[in-house]
N, C-alpha and C positions, 0 to 999 in steps of 0.2 A: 308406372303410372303415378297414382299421388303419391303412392308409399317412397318412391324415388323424388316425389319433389319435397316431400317432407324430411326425407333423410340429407339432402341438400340443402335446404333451407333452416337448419339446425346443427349444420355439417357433423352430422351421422350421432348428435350427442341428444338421445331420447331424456336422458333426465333434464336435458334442457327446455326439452318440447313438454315435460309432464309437469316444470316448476310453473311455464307460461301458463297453461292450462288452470291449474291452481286459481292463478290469480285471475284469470280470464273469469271463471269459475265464480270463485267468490264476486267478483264485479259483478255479473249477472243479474244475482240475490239480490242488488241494487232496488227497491220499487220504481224509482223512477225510470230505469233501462224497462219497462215492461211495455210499456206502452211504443218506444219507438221502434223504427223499421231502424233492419241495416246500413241502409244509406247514412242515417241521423246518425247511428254509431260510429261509422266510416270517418263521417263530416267533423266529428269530438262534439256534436251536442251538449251544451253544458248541462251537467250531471252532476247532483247532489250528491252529500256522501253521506246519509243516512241511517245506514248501517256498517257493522264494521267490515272494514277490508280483509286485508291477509297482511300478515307480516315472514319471516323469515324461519322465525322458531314456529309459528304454525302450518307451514309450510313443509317442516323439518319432520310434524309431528303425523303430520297427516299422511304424507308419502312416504315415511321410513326412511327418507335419503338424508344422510348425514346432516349435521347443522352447515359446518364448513363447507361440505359441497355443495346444499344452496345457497349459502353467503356468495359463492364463485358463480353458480348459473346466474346468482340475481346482479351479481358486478357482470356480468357478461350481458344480461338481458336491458343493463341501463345501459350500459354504452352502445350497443346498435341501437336504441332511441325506441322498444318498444314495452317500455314498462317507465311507469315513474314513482318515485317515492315522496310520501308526500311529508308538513310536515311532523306529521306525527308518529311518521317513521313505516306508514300501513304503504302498501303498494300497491299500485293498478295500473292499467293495462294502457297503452294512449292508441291516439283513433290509428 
C-alpha cells in the first residue's frame, strides 16, 4: 500500500525520504505557509523566507546521517527537481 509506493518513489533509499522530510520540515516553520491550504502549496505560492531554512550540515546534525551522505541525497534530491537551493546556500522544498 503506501509503504510500497514510498519505497518506489524513493527507490527503496529511506535516508533519502528522511533528508526530504528534513527540509519539508523546516519549510513548514515558515509563518507565512500557516495560513495557506495545500492547494496554494501545490500551486508554489510565493512564500517568504523569513526564517531560516536548512542547510546540509544541519541536516547532517540533526539526523545523524553522515555529512557526505547528505551532500549525495541533496545532489540527488536536486536533480529530480524537488528541492532547490537557494542563494544563500539554505534549501527548500519546490511546489
Amino acid at each position: 500500500a503506501w509503504t510500497l509506493l514510498m519505497r518506489e518513489s524513493f527507490d527503496g533509499d529511506l535516508d533519502l525520504m528522511l533528508v526530504l522530510a528534513v527540509i519539508g520540515d523546516r519549510r513548514l516553520k515558515e509563518p507565512s505557509v500557516k495560513d495557506l491550504s495545500f492547494d496554494d502549496l501545490i500551486k508554489g505560492a510565493n512564500l517568504g523566507h523569513t526564517v531560516p531554512l536548512t542547510n546540509r550540515k544541519s541536516i547532517a546534525d540533526s539526523t545523524g546521517i553522515p555529512r557526505e551522505t547528505v551532500r549525495r541525497k541533496v545532489a540527488n534530491l536536486l536533480a529530480r527537481g524537488w528541492i532547490e537551493e537557494l542563494e544563500d546556500g539554505s534549501l527548500t522544498t519546490t511546489p
